[in-house]
C-alpha positions as a Markdown table, in Angstrom:
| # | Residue | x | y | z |
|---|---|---|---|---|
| 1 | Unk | 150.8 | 76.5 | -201.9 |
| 2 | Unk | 153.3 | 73.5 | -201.9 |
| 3 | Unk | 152.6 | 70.3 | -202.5 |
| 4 | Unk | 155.1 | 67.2 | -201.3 |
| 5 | Unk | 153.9 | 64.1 | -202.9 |
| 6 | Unk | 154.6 | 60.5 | -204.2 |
| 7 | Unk | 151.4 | 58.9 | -204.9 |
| 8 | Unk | 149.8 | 55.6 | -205.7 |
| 9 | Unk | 150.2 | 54.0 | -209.3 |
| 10 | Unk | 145.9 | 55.0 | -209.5 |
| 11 | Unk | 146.0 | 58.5 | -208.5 |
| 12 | Unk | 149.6 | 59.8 | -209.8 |
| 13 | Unk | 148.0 | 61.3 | -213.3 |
| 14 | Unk | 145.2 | 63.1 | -211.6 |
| 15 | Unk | 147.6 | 64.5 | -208.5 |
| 16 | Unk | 150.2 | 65.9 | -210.7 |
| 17 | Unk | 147.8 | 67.7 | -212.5 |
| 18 | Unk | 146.0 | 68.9 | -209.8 |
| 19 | Unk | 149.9 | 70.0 | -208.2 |
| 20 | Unk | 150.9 | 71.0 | -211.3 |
| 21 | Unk | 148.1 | 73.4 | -211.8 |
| 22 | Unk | 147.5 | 74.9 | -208.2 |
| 23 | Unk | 151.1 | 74.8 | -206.5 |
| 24 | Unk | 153.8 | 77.1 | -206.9 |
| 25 | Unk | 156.0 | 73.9 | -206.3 |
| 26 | Unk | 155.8 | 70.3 | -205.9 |
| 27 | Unk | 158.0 | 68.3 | -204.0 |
| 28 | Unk | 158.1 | 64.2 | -205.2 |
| 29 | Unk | 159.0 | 61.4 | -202.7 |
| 30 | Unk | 158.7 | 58.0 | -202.0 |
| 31 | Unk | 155.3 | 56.9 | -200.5 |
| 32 | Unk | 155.2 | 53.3 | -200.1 |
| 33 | Unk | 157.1 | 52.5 | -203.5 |
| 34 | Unk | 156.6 | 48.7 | -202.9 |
| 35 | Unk | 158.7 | 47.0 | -206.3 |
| 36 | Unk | 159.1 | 50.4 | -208.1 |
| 37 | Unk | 161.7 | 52.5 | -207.9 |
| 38 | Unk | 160.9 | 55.8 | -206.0 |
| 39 | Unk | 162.4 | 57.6 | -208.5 |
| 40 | Unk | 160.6 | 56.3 | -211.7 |
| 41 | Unk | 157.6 | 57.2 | -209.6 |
| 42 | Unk | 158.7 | 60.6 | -209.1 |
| 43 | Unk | 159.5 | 61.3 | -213.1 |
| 44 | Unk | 156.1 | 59.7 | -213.6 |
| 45 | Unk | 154.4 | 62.3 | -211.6 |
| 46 | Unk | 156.6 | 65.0 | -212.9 |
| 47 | Unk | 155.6 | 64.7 | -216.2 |
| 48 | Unk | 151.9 | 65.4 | -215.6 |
| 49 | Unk | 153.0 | 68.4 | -213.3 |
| 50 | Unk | 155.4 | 70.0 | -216.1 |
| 51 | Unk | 152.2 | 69.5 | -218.5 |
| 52 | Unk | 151.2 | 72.2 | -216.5 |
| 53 | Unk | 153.7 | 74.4 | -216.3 |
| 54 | Unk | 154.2 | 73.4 | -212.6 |
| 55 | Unk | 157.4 | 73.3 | -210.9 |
| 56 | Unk | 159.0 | 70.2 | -208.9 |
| 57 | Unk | 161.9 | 68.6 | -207.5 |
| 58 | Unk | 162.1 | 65.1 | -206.6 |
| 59 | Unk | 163.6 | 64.0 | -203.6 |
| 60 | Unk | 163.6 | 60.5 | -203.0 |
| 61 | Unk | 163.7 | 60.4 | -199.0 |
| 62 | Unk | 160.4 | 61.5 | -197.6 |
| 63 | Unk | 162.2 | 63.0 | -194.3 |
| 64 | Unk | 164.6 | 65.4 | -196.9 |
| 65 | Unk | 161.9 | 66.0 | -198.9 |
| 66 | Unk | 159.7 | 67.0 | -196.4 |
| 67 | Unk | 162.5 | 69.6 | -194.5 |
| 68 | Unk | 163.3 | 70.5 | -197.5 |
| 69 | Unk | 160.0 | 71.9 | -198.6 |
| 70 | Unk | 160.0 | 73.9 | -195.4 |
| 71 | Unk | 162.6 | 75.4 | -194.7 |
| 72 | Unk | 162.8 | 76.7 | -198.7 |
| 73 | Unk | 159.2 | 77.6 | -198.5 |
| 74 | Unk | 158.9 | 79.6 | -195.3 |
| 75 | Unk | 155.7 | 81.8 | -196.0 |
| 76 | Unk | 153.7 | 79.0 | -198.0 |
| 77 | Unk | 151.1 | 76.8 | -197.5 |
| 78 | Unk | 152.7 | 73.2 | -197.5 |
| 79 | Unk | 149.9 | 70.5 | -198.3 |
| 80 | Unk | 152.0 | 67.1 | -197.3 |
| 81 | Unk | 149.9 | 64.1 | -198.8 |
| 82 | Unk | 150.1 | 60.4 | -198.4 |
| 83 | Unk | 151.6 | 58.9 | -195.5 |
| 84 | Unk | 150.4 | 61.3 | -192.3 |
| 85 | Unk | 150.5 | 58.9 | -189.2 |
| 86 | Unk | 152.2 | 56.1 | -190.5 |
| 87 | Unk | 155.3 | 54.6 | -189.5 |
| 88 | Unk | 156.6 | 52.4 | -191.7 |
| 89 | Unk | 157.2 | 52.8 | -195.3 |
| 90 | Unk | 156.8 | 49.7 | -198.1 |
| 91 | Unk | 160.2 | 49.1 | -200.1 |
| 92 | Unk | 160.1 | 45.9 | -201.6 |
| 93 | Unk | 158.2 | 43.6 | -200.3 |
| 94 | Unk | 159.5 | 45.1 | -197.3 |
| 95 | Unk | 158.0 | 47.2 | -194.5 |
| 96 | Unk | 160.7 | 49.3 | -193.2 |
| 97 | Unk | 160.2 | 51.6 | -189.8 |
| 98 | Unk | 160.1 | 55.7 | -190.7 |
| 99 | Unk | 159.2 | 58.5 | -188.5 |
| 100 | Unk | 155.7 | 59.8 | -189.3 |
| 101 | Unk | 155.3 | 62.9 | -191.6 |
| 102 | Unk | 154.6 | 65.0 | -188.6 |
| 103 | Unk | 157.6 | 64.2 | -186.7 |
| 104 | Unk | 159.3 | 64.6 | -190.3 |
| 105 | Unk | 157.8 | 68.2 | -190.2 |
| 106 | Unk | 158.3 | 69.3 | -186.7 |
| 107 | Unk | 162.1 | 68.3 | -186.7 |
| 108 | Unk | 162.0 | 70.6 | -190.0 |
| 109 | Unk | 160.0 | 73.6 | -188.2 |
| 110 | Unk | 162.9 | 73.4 | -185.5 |
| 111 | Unk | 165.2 | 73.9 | -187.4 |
| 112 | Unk | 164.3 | 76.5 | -189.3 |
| 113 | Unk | 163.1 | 78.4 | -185.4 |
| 114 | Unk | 167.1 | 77.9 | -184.6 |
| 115 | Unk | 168.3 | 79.6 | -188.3 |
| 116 | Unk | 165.6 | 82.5 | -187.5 |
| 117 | Unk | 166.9 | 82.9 | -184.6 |
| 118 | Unk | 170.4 | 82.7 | -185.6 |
| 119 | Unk | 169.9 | 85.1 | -187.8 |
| 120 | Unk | 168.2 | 87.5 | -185.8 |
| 121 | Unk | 171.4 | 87.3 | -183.5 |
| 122 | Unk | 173.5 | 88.4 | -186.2 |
């Protein structure tokens, strides 16, 4: 399983253990970062999913983090938490406009169809 993730300030500790113990990767994003930096975030979740012995990568923009996570993890499981239907993201004090995480996926899902199939060609 993969697990893409950037959680609140509450739940980071308990998520990245959770990731870090039952993924075979986790992916770190922003998720509504507000005043923090998304990728002080990210290293904060890291560390409680290395305490594991989990693997991640941070990727501070949800949509590349999210095609990213796809389209290296073809046969897995990818659990995407946090934003689902929204469509804005909180930078700031700042509400800025942002596809949702399932338009984020199915752009991802057609792109890997056109590399499978442009690799069956070949």
């Amino acid at each position: 399983m993969v697990v893409l993730d950037g959680k609140a300030q509450l739940r980071r500790r308990d998520l990245g253990i959770l990731s870090g113990k039952n993924s075979s990767i986790t992916y770190l994003t922003a998720e509504d970062p507000g005043p923090e930096e998304t990728l002080a975030i990210c290293k904060e979740i890291a560390t409680y999913v290395a305490k594991q012995t989990g693997s991640y990568k941070i990727i501070e923009d949800r949509g590349e983090a999210i095609k990213t996570a796809i389209l290296e993890n073809p046969d897995s499981v990818i659990l995407i938490t946090g934003k689902g239907n929204e469509t804005r993201q909180k930078y700031g004090k700042e509400y800025l406009p942002c596809l949702t995480d399932t338009q984020y996926a199915l752009e991802a899902l057609a792109e890997y169809e056109i590399k499978a199939n442009t690799a069956q060609k070949d």
